[in-house]
Each structure stands twice: as C-alpha cells, then as structure tokens.
N, C-alpha and C positions, 0 to 999 in steps of 0.2 A: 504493500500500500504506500503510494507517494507521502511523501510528509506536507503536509498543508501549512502555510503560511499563514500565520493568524492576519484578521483583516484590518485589525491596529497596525499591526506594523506595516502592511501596504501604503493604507492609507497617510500615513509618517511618511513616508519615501515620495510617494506622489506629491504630498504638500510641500515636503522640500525640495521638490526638483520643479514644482509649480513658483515656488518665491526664489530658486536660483535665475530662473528664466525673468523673472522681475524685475528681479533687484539689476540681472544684466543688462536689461530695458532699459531701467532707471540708468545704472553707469553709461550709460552709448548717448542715454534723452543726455543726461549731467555735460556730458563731454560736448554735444553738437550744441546747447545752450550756451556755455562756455563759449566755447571757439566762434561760434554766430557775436555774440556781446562783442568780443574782442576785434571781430572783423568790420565789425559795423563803428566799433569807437574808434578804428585805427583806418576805417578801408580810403580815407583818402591818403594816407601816409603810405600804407601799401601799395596803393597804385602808383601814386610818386616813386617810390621805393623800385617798383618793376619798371616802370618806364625808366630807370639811372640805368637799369643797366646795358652794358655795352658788349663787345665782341668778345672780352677778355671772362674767358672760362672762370677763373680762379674768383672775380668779383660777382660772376653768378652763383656759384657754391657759395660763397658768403650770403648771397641776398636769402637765397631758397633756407640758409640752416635759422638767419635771423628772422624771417617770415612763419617758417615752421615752428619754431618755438616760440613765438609770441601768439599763432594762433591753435595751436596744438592739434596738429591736424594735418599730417604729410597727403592723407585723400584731397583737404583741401585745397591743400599748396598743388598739389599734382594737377588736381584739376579745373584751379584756378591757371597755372602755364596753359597746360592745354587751350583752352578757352581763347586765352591770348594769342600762343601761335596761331590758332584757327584765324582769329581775329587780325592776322597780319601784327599784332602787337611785337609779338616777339616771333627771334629766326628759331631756328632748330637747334640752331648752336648754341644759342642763348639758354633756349629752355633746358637742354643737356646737363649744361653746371644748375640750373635752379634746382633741378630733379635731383644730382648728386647732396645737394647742400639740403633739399627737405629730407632726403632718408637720414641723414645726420641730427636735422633736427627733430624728427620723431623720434628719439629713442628716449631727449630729455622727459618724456610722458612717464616713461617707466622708471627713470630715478626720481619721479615726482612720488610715484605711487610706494615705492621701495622706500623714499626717506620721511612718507609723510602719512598715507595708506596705512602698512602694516606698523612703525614704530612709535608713530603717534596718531592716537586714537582721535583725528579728525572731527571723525561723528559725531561726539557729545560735542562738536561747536559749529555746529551744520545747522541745528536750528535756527540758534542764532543769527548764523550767517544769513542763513532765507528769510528772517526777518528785517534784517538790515538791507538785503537783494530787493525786497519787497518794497521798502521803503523810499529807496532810490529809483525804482522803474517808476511808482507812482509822481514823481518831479515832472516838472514839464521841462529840464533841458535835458535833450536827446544825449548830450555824452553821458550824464547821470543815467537814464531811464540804461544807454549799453551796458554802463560798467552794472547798474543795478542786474541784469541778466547775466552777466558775467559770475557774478556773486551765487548766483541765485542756480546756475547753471555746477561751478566750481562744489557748489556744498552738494547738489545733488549726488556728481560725480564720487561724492566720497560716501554717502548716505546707501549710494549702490552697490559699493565698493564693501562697506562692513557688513550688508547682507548679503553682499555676493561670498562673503569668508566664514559665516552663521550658516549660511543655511544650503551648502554642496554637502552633499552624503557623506552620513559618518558611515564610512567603509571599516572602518576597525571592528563596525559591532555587525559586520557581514563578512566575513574572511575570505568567505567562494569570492567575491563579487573583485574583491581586494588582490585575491591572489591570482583571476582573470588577467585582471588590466597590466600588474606587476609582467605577466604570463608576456606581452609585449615586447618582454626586452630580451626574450631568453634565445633571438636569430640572429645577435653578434651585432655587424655592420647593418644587416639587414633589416633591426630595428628601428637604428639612426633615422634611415629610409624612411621608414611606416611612420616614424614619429614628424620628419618635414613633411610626409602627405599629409598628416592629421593638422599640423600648424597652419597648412595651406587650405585645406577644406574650412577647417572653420575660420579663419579667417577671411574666406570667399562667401559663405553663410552671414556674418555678423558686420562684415564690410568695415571694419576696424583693427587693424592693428592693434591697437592700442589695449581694446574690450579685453580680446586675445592671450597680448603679453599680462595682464591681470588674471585672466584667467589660469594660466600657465605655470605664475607665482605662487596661485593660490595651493593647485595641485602637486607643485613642488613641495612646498612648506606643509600638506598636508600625508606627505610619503609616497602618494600617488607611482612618483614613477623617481628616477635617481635624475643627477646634475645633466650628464652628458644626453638624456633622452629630451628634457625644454630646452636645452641648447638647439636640440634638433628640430624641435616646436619651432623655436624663434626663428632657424633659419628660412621652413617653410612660412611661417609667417609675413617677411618678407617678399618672399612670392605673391603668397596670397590676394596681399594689400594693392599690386600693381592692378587687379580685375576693377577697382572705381575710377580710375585713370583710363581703361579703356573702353570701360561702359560711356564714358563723356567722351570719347572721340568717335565712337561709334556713328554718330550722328554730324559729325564736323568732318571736314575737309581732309586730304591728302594729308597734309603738314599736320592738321590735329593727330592725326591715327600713328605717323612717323613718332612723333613727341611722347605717345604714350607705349607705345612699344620698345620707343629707348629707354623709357622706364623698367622696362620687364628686363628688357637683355641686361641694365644694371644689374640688377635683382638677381637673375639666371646666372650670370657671368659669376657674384659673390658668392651663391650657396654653394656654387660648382668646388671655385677655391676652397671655400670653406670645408666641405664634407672629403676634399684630400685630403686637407691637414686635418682630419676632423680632432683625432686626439690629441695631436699636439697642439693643436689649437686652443683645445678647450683645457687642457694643463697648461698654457699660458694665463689662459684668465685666472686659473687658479690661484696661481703664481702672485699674477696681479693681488687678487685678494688676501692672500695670506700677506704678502708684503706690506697690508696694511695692520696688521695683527689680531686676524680673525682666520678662524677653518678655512683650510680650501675644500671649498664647493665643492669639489672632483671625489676628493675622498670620504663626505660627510657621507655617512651609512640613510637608505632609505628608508624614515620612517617620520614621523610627526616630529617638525624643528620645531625649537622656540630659541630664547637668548640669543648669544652670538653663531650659532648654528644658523636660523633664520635668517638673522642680517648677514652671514656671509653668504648664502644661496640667493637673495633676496640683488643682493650687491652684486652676484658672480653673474646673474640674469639681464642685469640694468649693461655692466661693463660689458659682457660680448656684445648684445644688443649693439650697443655703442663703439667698439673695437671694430666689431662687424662691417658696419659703414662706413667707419675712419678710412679703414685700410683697402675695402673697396670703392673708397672714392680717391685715393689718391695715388691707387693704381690705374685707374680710369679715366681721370681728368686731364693725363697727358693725350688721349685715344680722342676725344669728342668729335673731331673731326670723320677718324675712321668709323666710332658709331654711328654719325651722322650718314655716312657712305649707307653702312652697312642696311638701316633702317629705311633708308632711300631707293636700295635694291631690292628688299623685300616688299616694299611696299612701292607700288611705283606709280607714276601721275598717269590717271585715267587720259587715253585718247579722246581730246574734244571731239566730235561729230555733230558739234550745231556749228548752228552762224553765230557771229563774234554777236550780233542782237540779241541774243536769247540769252540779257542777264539772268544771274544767280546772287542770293544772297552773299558777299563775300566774308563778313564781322560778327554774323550772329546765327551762321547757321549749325555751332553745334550748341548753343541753347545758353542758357544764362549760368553764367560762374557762379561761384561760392557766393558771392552777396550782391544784393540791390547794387550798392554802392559801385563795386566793379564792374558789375552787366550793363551799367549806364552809359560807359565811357564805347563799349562795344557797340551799343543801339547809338550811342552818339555819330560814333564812323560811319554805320553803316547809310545813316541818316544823311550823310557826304556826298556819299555813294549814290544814295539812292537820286540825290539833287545835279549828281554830274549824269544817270542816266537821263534824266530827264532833260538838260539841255540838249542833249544829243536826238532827241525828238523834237524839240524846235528847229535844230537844223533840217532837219525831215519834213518837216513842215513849209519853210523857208524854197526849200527845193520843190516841194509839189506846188506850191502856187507859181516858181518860175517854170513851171515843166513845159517844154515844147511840144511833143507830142503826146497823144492818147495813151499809148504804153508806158512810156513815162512817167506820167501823173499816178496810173493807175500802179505802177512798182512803189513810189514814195508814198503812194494813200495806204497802200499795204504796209508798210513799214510801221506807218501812224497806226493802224490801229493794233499792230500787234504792241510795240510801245505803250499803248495804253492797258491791254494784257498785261502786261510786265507790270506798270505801273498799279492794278490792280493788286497782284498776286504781290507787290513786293510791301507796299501796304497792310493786306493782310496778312503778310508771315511778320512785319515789326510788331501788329499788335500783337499776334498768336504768343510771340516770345517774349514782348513785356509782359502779358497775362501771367506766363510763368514763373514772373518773378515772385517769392513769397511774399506775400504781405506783410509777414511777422518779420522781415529785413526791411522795410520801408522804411525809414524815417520821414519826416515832414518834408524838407530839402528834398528828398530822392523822388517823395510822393509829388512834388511841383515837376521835376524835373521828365517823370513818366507822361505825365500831362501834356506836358512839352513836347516831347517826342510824339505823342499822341498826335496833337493839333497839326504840327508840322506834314509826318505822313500824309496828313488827310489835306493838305494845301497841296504837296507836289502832286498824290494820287488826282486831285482837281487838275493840275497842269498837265497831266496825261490825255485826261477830258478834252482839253482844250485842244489839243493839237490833232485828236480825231476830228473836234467840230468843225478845226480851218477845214481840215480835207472833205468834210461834206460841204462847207459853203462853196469849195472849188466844183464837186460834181453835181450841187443843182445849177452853178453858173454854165457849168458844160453842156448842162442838157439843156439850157435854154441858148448854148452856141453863142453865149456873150463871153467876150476878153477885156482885159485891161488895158488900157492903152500905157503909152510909154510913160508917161508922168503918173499914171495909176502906182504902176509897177514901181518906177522909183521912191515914192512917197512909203506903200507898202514897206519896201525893204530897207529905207530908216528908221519904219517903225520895228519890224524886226530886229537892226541894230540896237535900239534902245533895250529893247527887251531882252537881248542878249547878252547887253554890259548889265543889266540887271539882273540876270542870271549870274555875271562873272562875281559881282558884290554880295548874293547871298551864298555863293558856295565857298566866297570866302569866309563869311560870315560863319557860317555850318564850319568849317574847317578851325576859326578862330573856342567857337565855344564848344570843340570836342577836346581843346588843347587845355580848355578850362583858361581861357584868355578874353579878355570885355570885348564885342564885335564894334563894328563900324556901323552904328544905326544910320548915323546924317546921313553917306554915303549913300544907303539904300532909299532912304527917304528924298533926296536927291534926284536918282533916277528915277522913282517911282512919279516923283512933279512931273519930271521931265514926259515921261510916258503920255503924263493926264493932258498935259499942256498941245503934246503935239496931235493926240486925239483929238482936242477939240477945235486946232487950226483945222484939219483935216474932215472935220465931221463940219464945221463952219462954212466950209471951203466947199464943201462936196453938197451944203443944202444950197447955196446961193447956185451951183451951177442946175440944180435941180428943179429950181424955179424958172429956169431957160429953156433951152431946147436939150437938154444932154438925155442921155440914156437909162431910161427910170430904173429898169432891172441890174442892169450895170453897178449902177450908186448902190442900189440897195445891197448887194453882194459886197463893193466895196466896202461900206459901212459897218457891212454885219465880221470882215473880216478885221479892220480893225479896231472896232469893239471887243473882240474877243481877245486879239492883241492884249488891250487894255487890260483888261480881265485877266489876264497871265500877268501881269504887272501889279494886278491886287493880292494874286496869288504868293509872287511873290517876295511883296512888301510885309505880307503876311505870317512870312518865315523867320525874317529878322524878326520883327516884331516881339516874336514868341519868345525869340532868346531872348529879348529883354532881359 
C-alpha cells in the first residue's frame, strides 16, 4: 500500500510555493518601480548622457556601466540602445561598448542584494520607506512624485526579497525531494551544463536577471545545491537575460536586431571562456574571497549557511557575477569592430524591392524604449522625417500642375496620391506608438509634449490632403480642356516657392526642437504673411480680370489652386506653432 501524504502537509507546500511565486512578483513589481522612478527623474540626463557618446569604445562601456547602475536594469539599458540604434541615434559600434558596460553594471544588483538583502534585514524598514514613497508621489513636483516611486519601488524590492527567503520549501523536512535536486550534481562536468541551462531557462521565464541571481542566492545559502553548480546558474543566466534585448528588436530594423545579437554573442563568447576555465575559475573567486578573511565558497560543504559561511557564498556569487563581465568585456572591447562584422554577416540588410517613395517609419519602428521620457526624443525624429517626406510631395505637386503632357500629369497625380497613402499610414503608426507609451511614465512635460507630437502628425497628415486636392483641381481643369497661360503659371510657381521656403523653416524648426533647442517662430511667421499676402494680390488680381472678358472656369481653377496653396501654409505655420 502507497504511503499517503497527509493533506496538511500538501497543502503547506502548495501555500509556500503559492507566496514564493509572490513574493517573486513582488521582487520583479519592487525592481521595475524602482528603475521606472529613477528613469523618469534622470531620463533627461540619460538621454544627454547617450547622445555624448562618441566612436570611442572605451567611453561607451563607461556610459552603458554608469546608466546600468543608476537605473538597475541591464534589460533596460539593452533595450533602451536598441531603440536608439533603430532610431539612427546611435551606430552599432556605439551601442557594442554600451552593451559591454550594462552587463558590468548589472551585476552591482547582486552586491546590492548580498550586502543589504540577506545581512541586513531591510524589511523591518520597508514600511516605513512606503510610507515616506507615499508621501513624496503624493507632491505635485514631478522629481518628488519619481524619487517618491523610487522609494516606494526600492522597499518593495526588499519586502519581496525576505519573503522570497521565508517562504521556498523547507527541503530538510522532505529529504526524497532534497536529495533529488542535490541528485543534479552527481554527472561531473555534465552538471555545470544542466545547471547554465536551468540559469538560462528561468531567467528567459522571469525576464530578469536580477529576480534570478536572488533566487540562486537564496538556494545557495539554503544547501540546495554546492558553490560551483550557481556559478553555473549565473553563467546561464547571463544568456538568458540577452532574450528582452531581442524580443525589442524583433520588431525594429536591420541595425536594431544586429545590436541585440551583439548582445548575445557577448554573452555566448563569456560563458564559452568561462565553462573552460570552469574550475579554475571558480577557485579564483574563491581565492578572491578568502583573501578577504572569510571561507572560500568553493570548499564551504553543502548545507544551510549562516554567519560568515553565508556572507562568503553570498560575496563569492556577487564577485564572479562581476569578474565575469570584467574580464569579458575587456577581452572584447578590443574586437567591437570585428563583432560588429561579424553580427552584420549574420544578419544582413534586406534587398529593397520598392520604389525609393514607398517611405517607412525610420525612428520608431521598433516601439517605444524604456521610458516616456526617451520615446519622445525618437517620435521627435521621426516627426522630421515625416515633415521632409512630405515636402517631397509638394515637389510632386509642383510638377503635375507644370506637366506637359497627359501621361505626364497622370505619372505625378499618381505619385500624389500615393504620398498621401504614406502620409496616412505614417500618421497613424506615430499615434499607434505614442498610445504605447505607458501612462504611469508620463509626466506632465512629456504629457504636453505627446500632445504635441499629436497635433503636428495631424497638420503634415492635412499637407498630404493637400497635395492630392492640387492634382484633382488639375484633372477637373483637364476635363474641361482649360490651361494656364504663361503668367498663370508663373504667379503659380512663386507661390509654390513661398511654400516651399516655408517648408524649408518648419523642418528646420522640427529638427531645432528634436535637438531640445528654442525654434525660429518669426521666421515661420514671416513666410506664413508672406504666403497670405501674395494670395491675396493674386486672388485680387484674378477677380478684377474676372469682371472683364477672361476665362470664368480658368480663374476658378486658378483660384481654387492657390487657395489651397495657402492652406498648406496654414498647415504649416501650424507646426511651429505647436512647438511653441
């Protein structure tokens, strides 16, 4: 007869492995509060921060380790670059060192957790802390209300953290279950193995590092498994962590996907060295740690640590972690060039097959980065972008009303209306990806400045409008077999010119405040008179002949073309404006 498990003790195991899953929830909510607060109080200084840097490797590993440690979060660093490259922000070479320099600075998470976590008992001052987090979000200035979620994020993370070490299964008082898992280590090399797939699985599951190496600590310091099997944890863990970096280029460009794959071959290239040297390696960090005059890790026997047993496996954890990405980023950092090759050969630039008209989003199509703050500066570009295609359809425009013959007109009206296609579709992908942006990252500032972008889209999207209506006021002039005559024409295409230096002033304008620089309003205000002015000699000009003998259907075509003119001139005056 089986032996039956009394249903107390089921139901004890279920509950605690129902509030480890919590409390982990909690630790992951703690951390991404945390890091959101910090991104949002600092993200203009970050941005700044990424835009310094330059061709020079060595000062990109510096930016990426001091970004990754103030916002504790190498997922976010990674896929804030990302974002960027896609975004034309930054090269490939650039992003290479940022990438070397956040795996370095993820690993300060885990001597967070080692010196503060398990040796001092955080927790009992986490309420507090949520109370004073509390107290600061409720403020009406926005750097208070960040750091208040920082606070408030910070105490979570540790509130996670000591029920994540309360409530994983007491294995001692199950020995089968205990002497299973130990049961892992008994295939030599072959374990090491089994234990970086398990670091990489759950770390691809829980989409943090960070969770991870907490969790790893835990079952270390709990006897779970010996020093050199979470060495192997950690190494796959590194793996792991490159899958949020790729899930965000998935959806972005050539250069996004190259960026995050140089992440991976990092990553792949370290564990690789690492599981050579696997045991010398890991008796170096030992080394390391008894040199400080505590146990080395390597030989602490497997079973529940406390005193300086814990803090030297706790220490011996945090340091490889950290040795780890030392040593393979400055083995690497001479190579960025040939990674850069290499990642460029594997992945390589799709064959165009449209016509050079058939724009693409170029700045925001793999989706909004790590905060409001920084997605801004990307919808700002694209918003550039979207103002230079659209001149490029007034020249289109410009040509179909000079068009000489029937095929002619009819190739340039084609053009216009697929331009205005574009201009549709490119309209509604800026809104689709500010929609994405969270809410709970808005600030007031960022919340004006979405608005912004808002209005704008919808003025150029209007200037698309426009440049289809010239081409139908050309094809009902055609079917009533009326032209312009030669002073028609010329009057026409000064007013063209006008509109066109007025084009040239607001895409400076769009380019001045993507740069976060004050615009040239007079300037646009300038040509926008100029515009209204020459309208009305020419609307003037064109009733008084209409009162004579001239050609009634003629005028009215005239008119109605440059009226519409005009009207692309309200459009956009109405661009600057917004930047105000």
């Amino acid at each position: 007869m089986q032996p039956i498990i009394p249903i107390s003790k089921v139901n004890i195991m279920l509950l605690q492995i129902l509030t480890l899953l919590g409390a982990l929830g909690m630790f992951l909510f703690g951390m991404n509060m945390m890091s959101s607060g910090l991104q949002k109080a600092a993200g203009d200084r970050l941005r700044r921060l990424l835009s310094s840097i330059t061709s020079n490797r060595f000062r990109g590993v510096l930016t990426g380790l001091i970004i990754t440690s103030i916002i504790q979060s190498s997922s976010a660093t990674t896929v804030m670059v990302v974002g960027f490259v896609n975004a034309g922000l930054l090269t490939l070479l650039q992003a290479i060192g940022v990438i070397m320099g956040a795996n370095i600075g993820t690993t300060m998470t885990a001597w967070i957790i080692s010196l503060l976590g398990f040796k001092a008992d955080i927790s009992v001052l986490a309420v507090p802390l949520m109370a004073l987090g509390f107290i600061l979000s409720m403020m009406k200035s926005e750097k208070r209300k960040n750091v208040g979620e920082f606070v408030i994020g910070f105490a979570l993370l540790f509130i996670g953290l000591a029920f994540m070490k309360s409530s994983v299964p007491d294995l001692e008082s199950t020995p089968e279950v205990l002497s299973f898992i130990r049961g892992w280590g008994n295939y030599g090399f072959g374990s090491v193995l089994l234990f970086v797939l398990l670091g990489t699985v759950l770390t691809l599951i829980l989409q943090s590092s960070s969770a991870t190496v907490a969790l790893t600590m835990i079952m270390l310091t709990l006897g779970w498994m010996p020093f050199e099997h979470a060495a192997a944890m950690v190494l796959g863990e590194n793996i792991g962590t490159t899958i949020t970096a790729n899930l965000a280029a998935a959806v972005g460009n050539t250069s996004a996907k190259r960026a995050a794959l140089a992440h991976t071959v990092f990553n792949v290239f370290g564990v690789i060295w690492a599981l050579i040297l696997f045991h010398p390696f890991v008796e170096f960090i030992g080394s390391i740690i008894a040199s400080m005059g505590l146990p080395n890790p390597a030989h602490i026997e497997t079973e529940v640590a406390s005193g300086d047993n814990q803090t030297a496996l706790l220490y011996g954890i945090s340091m490889l972690h950290t040795v780890f990405n030392v040593i393979t980023t400055l083995i690497l950092v001479w190579f960025c060039p040939q990674i850069a090759k290499l990642v460029s050969a594997i992945i390589k630039m799709p064959k165009s097959t449209e016509e050079p008209e058939v724009f693409r989003l170029k700045y925001i199509e793999g989706g909004p980065v790590s905060t409001a703050e920084l997605s801004i500066k990307q919808a700002l570009k694209e918003v550039v972008n979207f103002g230079r295609i659209s001149q490029k359809g007034l020249d289109y425009a410009l040509k179909a009303v000079n068009s000489k013959t029937g095929d002619e007109f009819d190739t340039y009206r084609n053009k216009l209306v697929k331009y205005e296609e574009i201009s549709d579709r490119i309209e509604r992908e800026i809104a689709t990806y500010l929609h994405k942006i969270p809410t709970a990252d808005i600030s007031t500032g960022t919340s004006e400045q979405i608005r912004t972008i808002y209005r704008i889209s919808s003025e150029l999207e209007s200037l698309g409008d426009s440049g289809e209506r010239i081409g139908n006021i050309i094809v009902r002039r055609n079917l009533h077999n009326k032209t312009f005559n030669e002073e028609e024409l010329k009057n026409i295409n000064n007013m063209f010119e006008k509109v066109d230096n007025a084009y040239d002033i607001m895409i400076a304008n769009l380019s001045l405040a993507a740069e976060g620089k004050p615009i040239d309003l007079i300037a646009a205000q300038n040509a926008e008179v100029q515009i209204n002015q020459m309208r009305n000699d020419l609307r003037d000009e064109e009733m008084y002949k209409m009162e004579g003998k001239g050609d009634f259907l003629t005028s009215v075509y005239y008119l109605d073309l440059i009226s519409e003119l005009e009207r692309m001139g309200d459009y956009i005056i109405n661009v600057s404006q917004a930047l105000k």
